[in-house]
MARLO-857080 format. One record per atom (N, C-alpha, C, O): residue in three letters; atom name; x, z, y. Coordinates in steps of 0.05 Angstrom, whole numbers, plus 5000, padded with zeros to 4 digits. Layout:
PT type atom east   up north
PT  ALA   CA    X    Z     Y
...
//
This chain:
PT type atom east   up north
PT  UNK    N 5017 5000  4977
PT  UNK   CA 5000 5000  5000
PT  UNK    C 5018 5000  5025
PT  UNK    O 5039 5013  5027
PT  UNK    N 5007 4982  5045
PT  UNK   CA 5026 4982  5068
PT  UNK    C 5018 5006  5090
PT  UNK    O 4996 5010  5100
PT  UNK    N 5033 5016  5091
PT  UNK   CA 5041 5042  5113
PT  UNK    C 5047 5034  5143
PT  UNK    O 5055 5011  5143
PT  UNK    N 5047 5043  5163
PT  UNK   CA 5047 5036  5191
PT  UNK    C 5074 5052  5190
PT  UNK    O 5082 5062  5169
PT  UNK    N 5086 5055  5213
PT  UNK   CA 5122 5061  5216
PT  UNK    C 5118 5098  5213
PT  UNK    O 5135 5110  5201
PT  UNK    N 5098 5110  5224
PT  UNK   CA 5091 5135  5228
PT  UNK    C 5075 5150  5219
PT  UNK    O 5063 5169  5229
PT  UNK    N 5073 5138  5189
PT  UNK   CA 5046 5145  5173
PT  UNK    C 5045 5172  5169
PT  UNK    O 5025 5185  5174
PT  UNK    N 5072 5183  5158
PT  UNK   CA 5070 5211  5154
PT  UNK    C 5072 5232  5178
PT  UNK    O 5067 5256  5174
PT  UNK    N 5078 5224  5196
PT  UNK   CA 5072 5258  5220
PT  UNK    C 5040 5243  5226
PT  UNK    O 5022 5260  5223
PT  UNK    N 5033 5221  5232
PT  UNK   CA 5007 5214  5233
PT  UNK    C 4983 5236  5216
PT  UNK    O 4969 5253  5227
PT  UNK    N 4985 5230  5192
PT  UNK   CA 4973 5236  5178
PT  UNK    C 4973 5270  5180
PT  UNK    O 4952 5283  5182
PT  UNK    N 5000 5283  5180
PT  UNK   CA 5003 5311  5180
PT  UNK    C 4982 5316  5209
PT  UNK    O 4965 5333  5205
PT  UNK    N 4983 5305  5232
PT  UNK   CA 4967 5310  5262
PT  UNK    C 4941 5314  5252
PT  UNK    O 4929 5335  5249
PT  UNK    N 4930 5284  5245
PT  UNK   CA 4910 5281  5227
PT  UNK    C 4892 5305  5222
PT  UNK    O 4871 5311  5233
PT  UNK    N 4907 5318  5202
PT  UNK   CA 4894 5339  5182
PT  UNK    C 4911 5373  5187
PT  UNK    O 4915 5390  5169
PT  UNK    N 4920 5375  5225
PT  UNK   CA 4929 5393  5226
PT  UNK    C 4920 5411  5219
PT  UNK    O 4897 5416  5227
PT  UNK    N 4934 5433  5200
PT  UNK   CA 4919 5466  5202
PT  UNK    C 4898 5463  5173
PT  UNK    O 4884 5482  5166
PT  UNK    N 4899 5442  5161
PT  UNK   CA 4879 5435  5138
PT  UNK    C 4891 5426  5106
PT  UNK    O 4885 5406  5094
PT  UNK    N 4902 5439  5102
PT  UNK   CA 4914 5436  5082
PT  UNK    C 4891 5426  5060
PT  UNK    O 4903 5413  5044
PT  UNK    N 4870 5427  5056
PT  UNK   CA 4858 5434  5032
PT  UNK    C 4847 5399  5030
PT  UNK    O 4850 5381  5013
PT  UNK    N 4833 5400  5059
PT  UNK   CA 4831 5364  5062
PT  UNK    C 4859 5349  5066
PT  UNK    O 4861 5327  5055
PT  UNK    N 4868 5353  5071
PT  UNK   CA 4898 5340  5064
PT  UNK    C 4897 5326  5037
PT  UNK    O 4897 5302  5032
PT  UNK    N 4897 5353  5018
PT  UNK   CA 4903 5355  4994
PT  UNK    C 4886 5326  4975
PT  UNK    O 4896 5310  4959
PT  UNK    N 4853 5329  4986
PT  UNK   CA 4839 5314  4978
PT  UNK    C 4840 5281  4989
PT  UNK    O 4833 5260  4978
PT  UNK    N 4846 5285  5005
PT  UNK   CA 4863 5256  5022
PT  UNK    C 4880 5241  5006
PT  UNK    O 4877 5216  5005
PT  UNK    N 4903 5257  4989
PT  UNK   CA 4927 5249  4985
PT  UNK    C 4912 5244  4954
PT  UNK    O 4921 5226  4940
PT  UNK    N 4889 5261  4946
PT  UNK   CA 4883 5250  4923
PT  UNK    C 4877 5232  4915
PT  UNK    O 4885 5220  4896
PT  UNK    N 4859 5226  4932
PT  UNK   CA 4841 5190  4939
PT  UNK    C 4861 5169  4953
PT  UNK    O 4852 5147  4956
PT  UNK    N 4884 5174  4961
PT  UNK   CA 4903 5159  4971
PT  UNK    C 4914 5140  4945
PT  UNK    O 4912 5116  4942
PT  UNK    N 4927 5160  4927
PT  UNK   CA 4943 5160  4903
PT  UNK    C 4915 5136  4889
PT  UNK    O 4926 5115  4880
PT  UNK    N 4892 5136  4886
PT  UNK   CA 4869 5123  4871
PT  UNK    C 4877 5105  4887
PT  UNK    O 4896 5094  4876
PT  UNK    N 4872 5095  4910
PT  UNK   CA 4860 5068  4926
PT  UNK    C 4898 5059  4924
PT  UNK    O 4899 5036  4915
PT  UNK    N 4918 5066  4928
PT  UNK   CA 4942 5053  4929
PT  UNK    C 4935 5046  4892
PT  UNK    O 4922 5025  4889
PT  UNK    N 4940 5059  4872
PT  UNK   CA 4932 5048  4845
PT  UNK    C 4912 5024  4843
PT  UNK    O 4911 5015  4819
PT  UNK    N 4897 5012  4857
PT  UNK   CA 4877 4994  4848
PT  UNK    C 4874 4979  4867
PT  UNK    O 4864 4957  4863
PT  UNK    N 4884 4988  4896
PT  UNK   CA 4888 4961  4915
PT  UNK    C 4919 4961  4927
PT  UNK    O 4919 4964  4951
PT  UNK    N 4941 4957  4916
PT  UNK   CA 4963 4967  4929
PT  UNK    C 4969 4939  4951
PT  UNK    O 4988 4938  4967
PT  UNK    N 4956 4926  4949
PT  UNK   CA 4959 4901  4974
PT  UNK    C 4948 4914  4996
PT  UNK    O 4959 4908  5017
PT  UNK    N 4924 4935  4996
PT  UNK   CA 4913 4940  5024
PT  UNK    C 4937 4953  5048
PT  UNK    O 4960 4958  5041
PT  UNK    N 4928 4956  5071
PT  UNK   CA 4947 4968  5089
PT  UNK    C 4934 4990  5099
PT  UNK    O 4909 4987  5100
PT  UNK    N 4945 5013  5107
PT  UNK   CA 4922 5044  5125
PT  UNK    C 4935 5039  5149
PT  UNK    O 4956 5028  5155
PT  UNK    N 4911 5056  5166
PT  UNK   CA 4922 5061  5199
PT  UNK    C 4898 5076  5206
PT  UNK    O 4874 5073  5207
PT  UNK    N 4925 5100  5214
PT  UNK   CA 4915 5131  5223
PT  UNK    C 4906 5123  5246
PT  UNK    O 4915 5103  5256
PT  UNK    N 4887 5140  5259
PT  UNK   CA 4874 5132  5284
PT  UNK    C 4868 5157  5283
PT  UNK    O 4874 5173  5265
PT  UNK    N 4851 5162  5312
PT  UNK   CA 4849 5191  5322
PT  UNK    C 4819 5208  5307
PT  UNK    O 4816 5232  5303
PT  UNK    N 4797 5183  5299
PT  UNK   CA 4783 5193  5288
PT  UNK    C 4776 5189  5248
PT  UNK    O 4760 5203  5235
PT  UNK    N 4789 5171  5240
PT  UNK   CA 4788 5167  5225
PT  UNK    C 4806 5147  5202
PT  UNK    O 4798 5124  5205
PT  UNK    N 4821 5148  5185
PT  UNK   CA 4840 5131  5170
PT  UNK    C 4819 5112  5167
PT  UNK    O 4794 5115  5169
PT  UNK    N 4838 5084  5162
PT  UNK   CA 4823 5061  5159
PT  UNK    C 4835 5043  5135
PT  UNK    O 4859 5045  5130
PT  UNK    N 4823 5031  5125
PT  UNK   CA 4842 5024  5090
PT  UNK    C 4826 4984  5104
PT  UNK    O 4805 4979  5116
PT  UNK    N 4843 4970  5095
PT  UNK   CA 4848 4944  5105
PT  UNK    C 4856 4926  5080
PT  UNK    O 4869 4933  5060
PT  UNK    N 4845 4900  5085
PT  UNK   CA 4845 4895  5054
PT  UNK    C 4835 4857  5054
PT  UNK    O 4820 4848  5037
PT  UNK    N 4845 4841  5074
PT  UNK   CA 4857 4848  5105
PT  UNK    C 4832 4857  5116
PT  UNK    O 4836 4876  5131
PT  UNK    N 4801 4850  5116
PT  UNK   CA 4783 4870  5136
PT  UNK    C 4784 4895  5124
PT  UNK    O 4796 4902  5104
PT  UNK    N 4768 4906  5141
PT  UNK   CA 4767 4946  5136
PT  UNK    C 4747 4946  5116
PT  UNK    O 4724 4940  5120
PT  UNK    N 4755 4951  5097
PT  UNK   CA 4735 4960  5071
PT  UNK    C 4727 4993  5068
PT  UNK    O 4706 4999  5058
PT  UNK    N 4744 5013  5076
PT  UNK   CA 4739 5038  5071
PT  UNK    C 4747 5060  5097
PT  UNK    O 4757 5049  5117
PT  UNK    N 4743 5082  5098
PT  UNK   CA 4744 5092  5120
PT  UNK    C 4742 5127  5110
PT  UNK    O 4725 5135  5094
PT  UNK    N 4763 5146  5123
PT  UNK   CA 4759 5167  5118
PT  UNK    C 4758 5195  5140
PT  UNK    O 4780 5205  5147
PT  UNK    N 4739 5202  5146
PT  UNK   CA 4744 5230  5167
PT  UNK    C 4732 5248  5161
PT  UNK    O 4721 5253  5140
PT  UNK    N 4735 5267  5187
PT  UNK   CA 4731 5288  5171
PT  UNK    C 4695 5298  5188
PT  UNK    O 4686 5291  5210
PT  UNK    N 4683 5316  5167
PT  UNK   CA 4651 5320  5170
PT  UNK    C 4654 5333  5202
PT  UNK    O 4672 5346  5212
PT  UNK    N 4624 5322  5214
PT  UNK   CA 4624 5321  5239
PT  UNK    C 4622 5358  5245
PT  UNK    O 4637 5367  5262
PT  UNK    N 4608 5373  5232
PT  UNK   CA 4609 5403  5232
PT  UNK    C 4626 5416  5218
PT  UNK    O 4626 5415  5193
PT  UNK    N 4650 5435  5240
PT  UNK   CA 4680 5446  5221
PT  UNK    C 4671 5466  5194
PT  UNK    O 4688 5468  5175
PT  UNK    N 4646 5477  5192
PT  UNK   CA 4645 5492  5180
PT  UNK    C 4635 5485  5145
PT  UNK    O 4630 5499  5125
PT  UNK    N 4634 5447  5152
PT  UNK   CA 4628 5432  5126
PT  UNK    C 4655 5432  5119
PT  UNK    O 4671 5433  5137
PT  UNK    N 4664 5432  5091
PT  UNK   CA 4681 5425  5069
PT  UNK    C 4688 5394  5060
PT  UNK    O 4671 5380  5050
PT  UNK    N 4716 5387  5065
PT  UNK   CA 4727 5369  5050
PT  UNK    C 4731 5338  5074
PT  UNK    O 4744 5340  5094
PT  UNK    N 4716 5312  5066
PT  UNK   CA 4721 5304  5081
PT  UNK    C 4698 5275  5070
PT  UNK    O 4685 5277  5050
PT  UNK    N 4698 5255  5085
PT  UNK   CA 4679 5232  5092
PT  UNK    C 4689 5211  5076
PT  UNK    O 4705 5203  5093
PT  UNK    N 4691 5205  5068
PT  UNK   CA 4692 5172  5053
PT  UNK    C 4663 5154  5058
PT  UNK    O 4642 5160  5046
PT  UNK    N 4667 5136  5074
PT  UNK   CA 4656 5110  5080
PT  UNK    C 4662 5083  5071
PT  UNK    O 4684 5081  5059
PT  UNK    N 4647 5058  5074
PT  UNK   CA 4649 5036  5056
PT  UNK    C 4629 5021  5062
PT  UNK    O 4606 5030  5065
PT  UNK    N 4635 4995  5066
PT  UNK   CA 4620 4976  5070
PT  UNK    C 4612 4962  5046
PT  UNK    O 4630 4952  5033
PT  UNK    N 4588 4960  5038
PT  UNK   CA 4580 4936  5024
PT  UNK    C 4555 4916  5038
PT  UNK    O 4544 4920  5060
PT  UNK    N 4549 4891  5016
PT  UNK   CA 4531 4877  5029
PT  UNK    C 4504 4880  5022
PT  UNK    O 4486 4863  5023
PT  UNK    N 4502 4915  5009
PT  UNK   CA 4476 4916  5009
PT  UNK    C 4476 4941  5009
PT  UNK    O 4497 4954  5010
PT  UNK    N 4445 4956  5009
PT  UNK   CA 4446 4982  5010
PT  UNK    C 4444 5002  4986
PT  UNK    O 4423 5002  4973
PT  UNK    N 4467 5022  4979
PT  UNK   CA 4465 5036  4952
PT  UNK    C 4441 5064  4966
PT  UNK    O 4435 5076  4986
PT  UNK    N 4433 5062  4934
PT  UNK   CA 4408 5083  4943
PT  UNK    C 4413 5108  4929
PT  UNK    O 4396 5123  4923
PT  UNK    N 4444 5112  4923
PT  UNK   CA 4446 5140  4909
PT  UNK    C 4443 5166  4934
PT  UNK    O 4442 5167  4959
PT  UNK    N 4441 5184  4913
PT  UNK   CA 4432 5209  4931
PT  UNK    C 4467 5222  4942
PT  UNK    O 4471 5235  4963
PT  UNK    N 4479 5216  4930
PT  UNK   CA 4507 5224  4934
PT  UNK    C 4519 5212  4966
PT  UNK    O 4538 5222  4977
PT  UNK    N 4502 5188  4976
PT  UNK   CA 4508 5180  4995
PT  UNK    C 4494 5189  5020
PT  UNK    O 4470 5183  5024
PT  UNK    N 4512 5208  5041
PT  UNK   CA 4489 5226  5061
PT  UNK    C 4476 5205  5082
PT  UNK    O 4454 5209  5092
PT  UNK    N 4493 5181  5087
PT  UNK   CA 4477 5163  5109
PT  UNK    C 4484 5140  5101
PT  UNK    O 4498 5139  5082
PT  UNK    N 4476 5114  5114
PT  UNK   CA 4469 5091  5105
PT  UNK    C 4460 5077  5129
PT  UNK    O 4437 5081  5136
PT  UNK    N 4478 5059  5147
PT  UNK   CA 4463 5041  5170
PT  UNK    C 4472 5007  5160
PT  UNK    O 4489 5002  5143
PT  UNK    N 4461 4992  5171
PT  UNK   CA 4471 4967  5177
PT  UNK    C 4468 4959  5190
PT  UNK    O 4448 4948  5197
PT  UNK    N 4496 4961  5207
PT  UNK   CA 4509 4958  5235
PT  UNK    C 4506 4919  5243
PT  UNK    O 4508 4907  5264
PT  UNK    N 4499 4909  5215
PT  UNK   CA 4502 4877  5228
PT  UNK    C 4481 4866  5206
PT  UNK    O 4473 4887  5197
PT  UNK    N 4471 4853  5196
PT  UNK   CA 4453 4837  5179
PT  UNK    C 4470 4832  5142
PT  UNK    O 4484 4813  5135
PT  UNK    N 4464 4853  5128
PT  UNK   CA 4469 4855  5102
PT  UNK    C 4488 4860  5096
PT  UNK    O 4497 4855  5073
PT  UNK    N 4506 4877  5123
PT  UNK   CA 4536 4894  5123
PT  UNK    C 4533 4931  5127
PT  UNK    O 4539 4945  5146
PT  UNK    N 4521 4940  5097
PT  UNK   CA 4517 4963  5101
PT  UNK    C 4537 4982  5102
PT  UNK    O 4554 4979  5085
PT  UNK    N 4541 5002  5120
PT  UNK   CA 4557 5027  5120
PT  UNK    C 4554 5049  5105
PT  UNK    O 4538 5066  5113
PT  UNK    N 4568 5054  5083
PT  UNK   CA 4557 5081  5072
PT  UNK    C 4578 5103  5072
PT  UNK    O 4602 5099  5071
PT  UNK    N 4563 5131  5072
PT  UNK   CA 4580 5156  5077
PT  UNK    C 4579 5172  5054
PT  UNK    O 4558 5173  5041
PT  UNK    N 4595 5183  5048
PT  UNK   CA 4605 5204  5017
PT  UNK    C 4612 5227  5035
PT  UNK    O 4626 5225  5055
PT  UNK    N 4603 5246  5028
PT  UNK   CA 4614 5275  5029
PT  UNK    C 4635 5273  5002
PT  UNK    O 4632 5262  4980
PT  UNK    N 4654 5285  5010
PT  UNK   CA 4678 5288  4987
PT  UNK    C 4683 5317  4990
PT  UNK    O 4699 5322  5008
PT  UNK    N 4673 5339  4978
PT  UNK   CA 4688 5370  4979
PT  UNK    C 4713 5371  4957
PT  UNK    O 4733 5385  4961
PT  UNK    N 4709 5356  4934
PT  UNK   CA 4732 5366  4912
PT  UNK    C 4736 5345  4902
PT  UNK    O 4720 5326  4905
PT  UNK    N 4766 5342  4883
PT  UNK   CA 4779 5322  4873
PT  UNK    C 4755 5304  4854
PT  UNK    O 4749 5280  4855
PT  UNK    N 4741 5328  4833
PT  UNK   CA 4722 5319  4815
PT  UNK    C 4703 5296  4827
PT  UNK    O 4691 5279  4815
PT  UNK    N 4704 5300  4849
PT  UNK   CA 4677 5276  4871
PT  UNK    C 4694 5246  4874
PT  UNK    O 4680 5230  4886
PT  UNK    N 4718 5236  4867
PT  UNK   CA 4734 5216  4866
PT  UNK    C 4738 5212  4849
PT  UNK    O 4759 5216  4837
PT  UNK    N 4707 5196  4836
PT  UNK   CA 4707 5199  4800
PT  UNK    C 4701 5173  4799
PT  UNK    O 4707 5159  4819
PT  UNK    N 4692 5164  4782
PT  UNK   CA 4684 5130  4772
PT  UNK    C 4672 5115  4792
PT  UNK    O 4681 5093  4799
PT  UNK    N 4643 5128  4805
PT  UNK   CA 4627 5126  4810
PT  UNK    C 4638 5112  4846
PT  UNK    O 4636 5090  4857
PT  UNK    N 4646 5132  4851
PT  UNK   CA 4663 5129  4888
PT  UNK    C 4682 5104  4879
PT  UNK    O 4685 5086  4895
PT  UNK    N 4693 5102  4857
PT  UNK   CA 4718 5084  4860
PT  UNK    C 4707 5054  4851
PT  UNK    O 4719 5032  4855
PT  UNK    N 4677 5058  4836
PT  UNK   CA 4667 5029  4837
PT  UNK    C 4659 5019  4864
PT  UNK    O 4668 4998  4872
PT  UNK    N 4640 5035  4878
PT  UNK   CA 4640 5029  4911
PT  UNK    C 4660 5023  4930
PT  UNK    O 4657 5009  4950
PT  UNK    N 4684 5035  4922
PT  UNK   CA 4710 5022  4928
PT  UNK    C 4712 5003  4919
PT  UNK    O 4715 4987  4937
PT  UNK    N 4713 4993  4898
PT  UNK   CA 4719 4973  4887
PT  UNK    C 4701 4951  4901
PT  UNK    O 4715 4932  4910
PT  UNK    N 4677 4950  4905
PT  UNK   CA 4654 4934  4912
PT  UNK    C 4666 4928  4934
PT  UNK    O 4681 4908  4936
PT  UNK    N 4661 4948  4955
PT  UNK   CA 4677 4948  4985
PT  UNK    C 4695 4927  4986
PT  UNK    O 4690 4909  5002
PT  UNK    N 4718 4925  4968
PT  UNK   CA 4740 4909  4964
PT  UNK    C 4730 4890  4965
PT  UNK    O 4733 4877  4985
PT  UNK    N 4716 4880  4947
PT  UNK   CA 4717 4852  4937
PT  UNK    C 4697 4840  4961
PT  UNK    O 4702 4818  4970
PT  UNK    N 4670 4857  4975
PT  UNK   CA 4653 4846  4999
PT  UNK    C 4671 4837  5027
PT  UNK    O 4665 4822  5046
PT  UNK    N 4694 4852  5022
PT  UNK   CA 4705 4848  5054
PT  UNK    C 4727 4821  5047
PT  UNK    O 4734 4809  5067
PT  UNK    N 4737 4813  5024
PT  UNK   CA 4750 4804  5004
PT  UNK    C 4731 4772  5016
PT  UNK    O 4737 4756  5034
PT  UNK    N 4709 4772  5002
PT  UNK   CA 4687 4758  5005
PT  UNK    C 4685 4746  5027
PT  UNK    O 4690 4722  5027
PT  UNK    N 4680 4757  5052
PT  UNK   CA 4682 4759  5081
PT  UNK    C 4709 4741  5089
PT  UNK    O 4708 4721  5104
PT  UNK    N 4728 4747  5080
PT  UNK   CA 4749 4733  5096
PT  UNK    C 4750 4709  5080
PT  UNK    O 4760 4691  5095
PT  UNK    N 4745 4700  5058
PT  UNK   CA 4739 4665  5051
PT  UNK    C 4722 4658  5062
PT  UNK    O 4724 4634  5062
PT  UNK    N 4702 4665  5074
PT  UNK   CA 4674 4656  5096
PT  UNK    C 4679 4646  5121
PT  UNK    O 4665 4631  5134
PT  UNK    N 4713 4661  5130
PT  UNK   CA 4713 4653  5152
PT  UNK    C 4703 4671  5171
PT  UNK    O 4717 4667  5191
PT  UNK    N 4681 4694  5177
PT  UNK   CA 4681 4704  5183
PT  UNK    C 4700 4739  5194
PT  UNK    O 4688 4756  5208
//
């Protein structure tokens, strides 16, 4: 996976004082470098961004400090109707956004990494369109 020049104090800013989401970050890092190691990340102030070359995945942290763990988001071209997913918009015509609460490693199971997977291949999709 391609890294920007400053990934790691990035990332440490990131998730200052949070070791625990760190931890779960670095878990789902290790997954998405294993199965997309072509994509590239870039830390930003509100949220990591996983590139693939468009943005397929997205991770921050829950809008209330006193929630656990951290956000995993994902675009597909349609809408999943699991309960595991807390929100769901489509920001453009059959480009849905979906959000994962992630509290523990166990939640970065089959299930998240097929939606990853999907994600991949929709944004994948997208750039032979031309779009």
């Amino acid at each position: 996976m391609t890294m920007p020049e400053h990934y790691d104090s990035d990332i440490l800013f990131f998730f200052d004082g949070q070791p625990e989401r760190l931890a779960l970050y670095q878990a789902l890092l290790q997954r998405l470098d294993g199965e997309f190691p072509e994509a590239s990340v870039k830390v930003q102030k509100s949220q990591i961004s996983f590139y693939g070359p468009r943005l397929f995945a997205m991770v921050s942290l829950p809008r209330r400090k006193r929630d656990s763990g951290i956000v995993v988001s994902f675009g597909l071209g349609r809408r999943e109707g699991s309960p595991r997913i807390g929100m769901a918009a489509e920001p453009y015509p059959n480009r849905w956004t979906h959000h994962v609460a992630v509290a523990k490693e166990e939640e970065l199971d089959g299930e998240l990494r097929g939606w990853l997977r999907e994600a991949w291949d929709f944004c994948q999709s997208k750039g032979r369109q031309g779009r």
